[in-house]
C-alpha atoms as one frame of an Amber mdcrd trajectory, in Angstrom:
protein
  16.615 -18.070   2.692  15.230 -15.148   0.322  11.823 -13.912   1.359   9.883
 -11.087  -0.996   8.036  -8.553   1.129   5.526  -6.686  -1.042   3.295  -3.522
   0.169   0.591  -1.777  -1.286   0.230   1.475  -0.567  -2.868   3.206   0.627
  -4.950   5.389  -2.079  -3.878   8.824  -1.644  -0.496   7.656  -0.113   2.183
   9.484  -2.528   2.833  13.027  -0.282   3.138  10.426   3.011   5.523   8.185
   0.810   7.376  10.946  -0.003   7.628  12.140   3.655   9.030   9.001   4.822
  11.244   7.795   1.408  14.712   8.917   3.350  13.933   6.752   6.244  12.467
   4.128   4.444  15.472   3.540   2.414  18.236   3.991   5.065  15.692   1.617
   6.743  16.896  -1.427   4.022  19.638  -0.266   3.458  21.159  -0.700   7.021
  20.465  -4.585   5.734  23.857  -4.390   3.860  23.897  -7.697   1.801  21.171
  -9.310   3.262  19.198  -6.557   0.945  18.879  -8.025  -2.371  16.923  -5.714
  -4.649  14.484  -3.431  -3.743  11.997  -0.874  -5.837   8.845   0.724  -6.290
   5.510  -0.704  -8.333   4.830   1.810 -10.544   1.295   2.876 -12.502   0.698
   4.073 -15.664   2.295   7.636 -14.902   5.161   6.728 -13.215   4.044   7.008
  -9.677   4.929   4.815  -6.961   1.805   2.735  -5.689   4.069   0.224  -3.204
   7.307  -1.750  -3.075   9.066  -5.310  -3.399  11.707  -5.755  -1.510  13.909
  -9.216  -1.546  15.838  -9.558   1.641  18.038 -12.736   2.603  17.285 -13.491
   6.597  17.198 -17.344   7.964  13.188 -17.095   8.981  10.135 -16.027   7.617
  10.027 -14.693  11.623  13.198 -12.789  10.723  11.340 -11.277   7.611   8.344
 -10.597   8.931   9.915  -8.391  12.072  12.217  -6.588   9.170   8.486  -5.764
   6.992   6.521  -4.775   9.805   9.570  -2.206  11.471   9.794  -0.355   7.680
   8.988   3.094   8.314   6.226   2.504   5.182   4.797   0.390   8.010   5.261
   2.130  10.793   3.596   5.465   8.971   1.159   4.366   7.295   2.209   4.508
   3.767   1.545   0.757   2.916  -2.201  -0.426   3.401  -0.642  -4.328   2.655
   1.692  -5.662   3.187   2.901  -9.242   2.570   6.323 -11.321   3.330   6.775
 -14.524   1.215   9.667 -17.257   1.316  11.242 -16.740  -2.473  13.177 -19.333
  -4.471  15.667 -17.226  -6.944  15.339 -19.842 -10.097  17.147 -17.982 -12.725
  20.078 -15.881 -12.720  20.605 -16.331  -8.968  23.858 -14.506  -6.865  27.103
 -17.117  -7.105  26.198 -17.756  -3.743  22.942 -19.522  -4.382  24.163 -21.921
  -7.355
């Protein structure tokens, strides 16, 4: 099952994301395969303001504990953050067909 875990970060957030980007990607990337895409929202300068991240786990329990253990979490970078069960419509992996 794919679930989408999106966070917001907090105003004023960018030096703390920056802080914590190394550990919050070896973080996801630990996932091997069961990380699907990940990347940053982005404003109107190019700045990071949060993340989506689509990670294939068998429970929303499963993506929830993965969300809430992401060092953007765990220090404080995101002020939301949200986990969603995601059905990949078009252009899915070979897998999924």
């Amino acid at each position: 099952m794919y679930f989408v875990i999106s966070g917001r970060d907090r105003p004023e957030a960018l030096e703390k994301r920056k802080e914590t980007r190394a550990a919050h990607l070896a973080y996801w990337q630990e996932l091997g395969d069961k990380l699907k895409l990940a990347g940053p929202y982005l404003d109107e300068e190019g700045n990071p303001t949060g993340s989506l991240i689509i990670i294939d786990v068998p429970t929303l329990t499963a993506a929830r504990t993965y969300a809430e253990a992401d060092p953007y979490v765990t220090q404080g970078v995101f002020e939301s953050v949200g986990v969603t069960e995601w059905a990949w419509a078009i252009n899915p992996p070979e897998e999924t067909k």
